[in-house]
Structures are given as structure tokens and as C-alpha cells.
C-alpha positions in Angstrom: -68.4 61.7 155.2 -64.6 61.9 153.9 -61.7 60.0 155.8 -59.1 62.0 155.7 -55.3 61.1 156.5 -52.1 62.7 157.9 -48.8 62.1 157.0 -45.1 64.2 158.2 -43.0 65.1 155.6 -39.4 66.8 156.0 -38.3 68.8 153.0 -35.7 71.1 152.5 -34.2 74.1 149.7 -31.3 76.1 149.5 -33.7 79.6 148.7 -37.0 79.3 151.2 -38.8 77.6 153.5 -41.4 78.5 150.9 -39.7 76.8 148.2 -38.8 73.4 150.8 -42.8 73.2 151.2 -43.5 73.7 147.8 -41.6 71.1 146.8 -42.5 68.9 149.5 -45.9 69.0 148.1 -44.7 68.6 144.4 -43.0 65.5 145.7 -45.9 64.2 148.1 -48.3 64.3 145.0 -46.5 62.3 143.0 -47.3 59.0 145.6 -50.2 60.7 147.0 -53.4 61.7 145.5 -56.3 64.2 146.8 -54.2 66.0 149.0 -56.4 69.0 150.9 -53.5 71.1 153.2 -50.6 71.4 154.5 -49.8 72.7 158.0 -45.8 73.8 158.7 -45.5 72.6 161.9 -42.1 73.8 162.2 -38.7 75.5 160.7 -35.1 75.5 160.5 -31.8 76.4 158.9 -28.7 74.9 158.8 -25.8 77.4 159.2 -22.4 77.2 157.7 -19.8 79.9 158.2 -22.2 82.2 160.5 -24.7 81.8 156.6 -27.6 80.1 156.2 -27.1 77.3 153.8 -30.4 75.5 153.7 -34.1 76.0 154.7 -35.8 73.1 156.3 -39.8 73.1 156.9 -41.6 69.8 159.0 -45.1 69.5 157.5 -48.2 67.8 158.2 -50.0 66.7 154.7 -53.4 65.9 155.3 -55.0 64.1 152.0 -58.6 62.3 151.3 -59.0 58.4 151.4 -61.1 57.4 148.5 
């Protein structure tokens, strides 16, 4: 049997909400090991002068106790 853990994260990027989970992850693994998903649970932009100036993702890590 595994115990497994969640944690939120908030990220963010100038390009994607791809990019903002992406390096959400990249950031989460450097603290956290065994890391099994990721679920966006939700998205945004910030908007300056009627353009988008930055992506943001909420995400739910979910990684493995050992």
C-alpha cells in the first residue's frame, strides 16, 4: 500500500498556462520527491491594457510518502 500526499501550488508564466504548470512542477521537485500527477484545478490571467499579461494555473501535486 503507498501513502500518497496532496499539496496546492500556484504558479504562473508570461507564455501558457502550460508553461505556469510546467514550471510549477520543475519547482515542486526540487523540495519534493516521487511526485505521481498533477491536477489543474483552475485558471487565470491577469489583464493589462485589455492584453493578457500573465497565465496563472492552481494545481493539486499529488506525490508518494516513502
Amino acid at each position: 500500500m503507498a501513502i500518497m500526499k496532496v499539496i496546492e501550488i500556484l504558479a504562473n508564466s508570461e507564455s501558457s498556462w502550460e508553461d505556469a504548470t510546467k514550471k510549477a512542477i520543475k519547482h515542486a521537485s526540487k523540495s519534493v520527491k516521487h511526485i505521481k500527477s498533477a491536477f489543474v484545478q483552475s485558471q487565470s490571467v491577469v489583464v493589462n491594457d485589455n492584453e493578457v499579461s500573465e497565465f496563472r494555473v492552481n494545481l493539486k501535486v499529488t506525490f508518494e510518502v516513502k
